[in-house]
N, C-alpha and C positions, 0 to 999 in steps of 0.2 A: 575325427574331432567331435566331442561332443558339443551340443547345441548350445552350452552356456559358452561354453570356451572361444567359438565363433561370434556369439554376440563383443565377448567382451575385444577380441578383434574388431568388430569394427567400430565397436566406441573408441578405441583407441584409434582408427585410421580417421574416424569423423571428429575426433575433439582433440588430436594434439597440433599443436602449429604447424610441425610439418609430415606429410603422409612418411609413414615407415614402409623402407623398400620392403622388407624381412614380414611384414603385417600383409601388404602387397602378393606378394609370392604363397603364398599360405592359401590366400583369399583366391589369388589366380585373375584371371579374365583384368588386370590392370585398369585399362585405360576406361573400364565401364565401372570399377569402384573408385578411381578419382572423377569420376563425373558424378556419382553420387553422393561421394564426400563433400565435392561442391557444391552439389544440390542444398543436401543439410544444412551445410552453415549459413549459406545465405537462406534459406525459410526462416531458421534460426536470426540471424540478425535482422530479417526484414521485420518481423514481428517483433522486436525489441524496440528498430527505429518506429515503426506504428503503433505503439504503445509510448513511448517516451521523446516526439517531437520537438519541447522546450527544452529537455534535457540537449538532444540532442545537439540542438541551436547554440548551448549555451557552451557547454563543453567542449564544441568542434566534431565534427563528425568522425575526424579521424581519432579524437582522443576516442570516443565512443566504439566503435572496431577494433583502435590495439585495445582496450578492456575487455572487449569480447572476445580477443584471441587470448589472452591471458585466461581468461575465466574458464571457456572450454578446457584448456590446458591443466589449469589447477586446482580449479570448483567446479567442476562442469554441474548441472543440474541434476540433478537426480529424483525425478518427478515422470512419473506416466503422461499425466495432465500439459496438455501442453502450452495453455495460456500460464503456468505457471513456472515457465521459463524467464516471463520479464520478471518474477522475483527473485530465483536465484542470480538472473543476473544483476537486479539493484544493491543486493545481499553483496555482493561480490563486490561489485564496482565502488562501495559505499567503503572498503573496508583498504580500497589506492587510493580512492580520488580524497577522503579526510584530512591526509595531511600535506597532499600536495599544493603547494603556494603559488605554484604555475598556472594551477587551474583558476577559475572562479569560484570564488568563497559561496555560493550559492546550489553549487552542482549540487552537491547533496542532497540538500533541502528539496531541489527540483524533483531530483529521482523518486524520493521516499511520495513527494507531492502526485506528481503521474502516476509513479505506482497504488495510491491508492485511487484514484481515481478510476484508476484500471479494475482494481478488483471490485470496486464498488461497484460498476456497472454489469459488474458480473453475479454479484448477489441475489438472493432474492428477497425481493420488497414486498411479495405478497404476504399476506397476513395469514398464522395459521394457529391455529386452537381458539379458545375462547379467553375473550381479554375484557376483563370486566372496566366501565367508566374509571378513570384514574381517582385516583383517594390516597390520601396521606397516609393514612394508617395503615396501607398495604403495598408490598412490591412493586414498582413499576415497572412497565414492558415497553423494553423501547425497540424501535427498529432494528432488526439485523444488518440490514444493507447501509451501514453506515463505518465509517471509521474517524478516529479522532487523532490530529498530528499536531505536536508542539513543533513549529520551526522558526529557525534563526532566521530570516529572510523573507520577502513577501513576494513572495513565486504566487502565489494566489492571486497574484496582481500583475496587468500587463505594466510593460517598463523594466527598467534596471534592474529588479530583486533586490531593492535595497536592504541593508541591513536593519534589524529590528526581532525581536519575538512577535510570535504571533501563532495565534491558535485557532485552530481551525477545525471545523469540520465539514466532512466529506458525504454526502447523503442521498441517495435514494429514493422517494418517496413512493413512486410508482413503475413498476415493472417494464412499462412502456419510456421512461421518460431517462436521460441524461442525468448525471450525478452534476447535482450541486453544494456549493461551497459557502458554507456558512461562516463566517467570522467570529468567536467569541472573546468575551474576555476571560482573563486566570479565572476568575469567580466562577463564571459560566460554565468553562472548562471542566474544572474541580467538581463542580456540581452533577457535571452531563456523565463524567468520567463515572463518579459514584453509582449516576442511575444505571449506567451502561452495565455496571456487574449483577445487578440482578439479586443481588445478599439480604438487601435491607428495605423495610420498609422508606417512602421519602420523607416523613417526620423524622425518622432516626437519621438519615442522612442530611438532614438540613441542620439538626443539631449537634449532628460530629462536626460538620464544616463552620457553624459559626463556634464552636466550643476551640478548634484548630488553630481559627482565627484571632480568637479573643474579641468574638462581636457579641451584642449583648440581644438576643432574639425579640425586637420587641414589635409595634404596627407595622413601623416603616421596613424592618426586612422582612416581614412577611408580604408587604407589599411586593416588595423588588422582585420577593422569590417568586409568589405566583405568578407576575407579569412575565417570569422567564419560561417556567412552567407554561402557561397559558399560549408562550411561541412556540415552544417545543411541542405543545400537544397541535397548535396548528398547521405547523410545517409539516406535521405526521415524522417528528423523528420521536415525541413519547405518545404512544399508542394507547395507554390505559393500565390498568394495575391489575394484579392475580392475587 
């Protein structure tokens, strides 16, 4: 047998619910690839529950396992990278747990929440080329090690997830340090979202967003806007302009 054809034996004996005798028999030596099949999944699931804890809590543990039997079974990951298993599986889980009434109206929200929290801590926040002082008339650079999530619920908050929008961002600032969680509003949002694509100078982006708006650019929003600017360049999520 050749070598691919063997791998894809044993993705099939490590990812489907139940081991295949006929997969089994092929492979030979049994009872040392059902101890390995079992090895996998649990690394596999342990690194999903250590990556998604609130989920966890929030869903039930057990709903969180049968997702992950399902998931190996019918999305399994398909990724080298192995910290990049808790995304196929929030991908996955994101696409039962949405219309389920049984679950909590919040699951969601939580996964996509941990999830980026996850890869945020896994980014890098070091600073790399040269990023000249921020100026209006030129592109801003904002962090990479950040992510921005719209969610229904406030998983960002200890207590119940009540319901609500809420916008959020997930940040970075130094290499060494924990991701944290910034609160914005729409405005905020909309604004950080712009800087985040890297297209436009922030003069032209302050002007599509209040033109969008229907706001009239006058002292008082240029006040607002630099006070926002002026957090964002302190928190180190905008860096300076190219």
């Amino acid at each position: 047998m050749a070598l691919i054809d063997t791998q894809r034996q044993i993705l099939s004996l490590c990812f489907r619910q139940e081991p295949q005798e006929d997969v089994l028999a092929v492979l030979g030596q049994r009872d040392k690839w059902l101890l390995y099949r079992e090895l996998v999944r649990e690394r596999l699931l342990r690194e999903i529950r250590v990556a998604l804890p609130r989920t966890a809590a929030l869903c039930t543990p057990q709903v969180l396992e049968d997702t992950f039997v399902w998931h190996l079974e019918h999305e399994p990951p398909r990724t080298r990278y192995f910290r990049e298993v808790v995304r196929a599986y929030v991908e996955s889980a994101h696409k039962r747990w949405a219309d389920d009434a049984r679950l909590h109206p919040a699951c969601c929200d939580m996964a996509r929440y941990e999830l980026a929290l996850w890869d945020v801590a896994d980014l890098e926040a070091q600073l790399t080329g040269t990023v000249e002082e921020f100026a209006f008339d030129r592109v801003p650079v904002v962090s990479s090690a950040l992510c921005l999530l719209e969610v229904s619920h406030a998983v960002h908050l200890p207590g119940e997830c009540a319901a609500g929008v809420h916008y959020l961002c997930v940040h970075r600032q130094h290499d060494a340090q924990r991701p944290r969680t910034w609160s914005l509003t729409k405005v905020t949002y909309e604004l950080l979202t712009q800087l985040c694509a890297g297209e436009r100078t922030a003069s032209e982006i302050v002007r599509q967003l209040a033109a969008a708006a229907g706001v009239r650019i006058d002292a008082g929003y240029l006040e607002r806007v630099c006070e926002t600017l002026a957090q964002f360049i302190e928190v180190g999520i905008v860096l300076g302009s190219r």
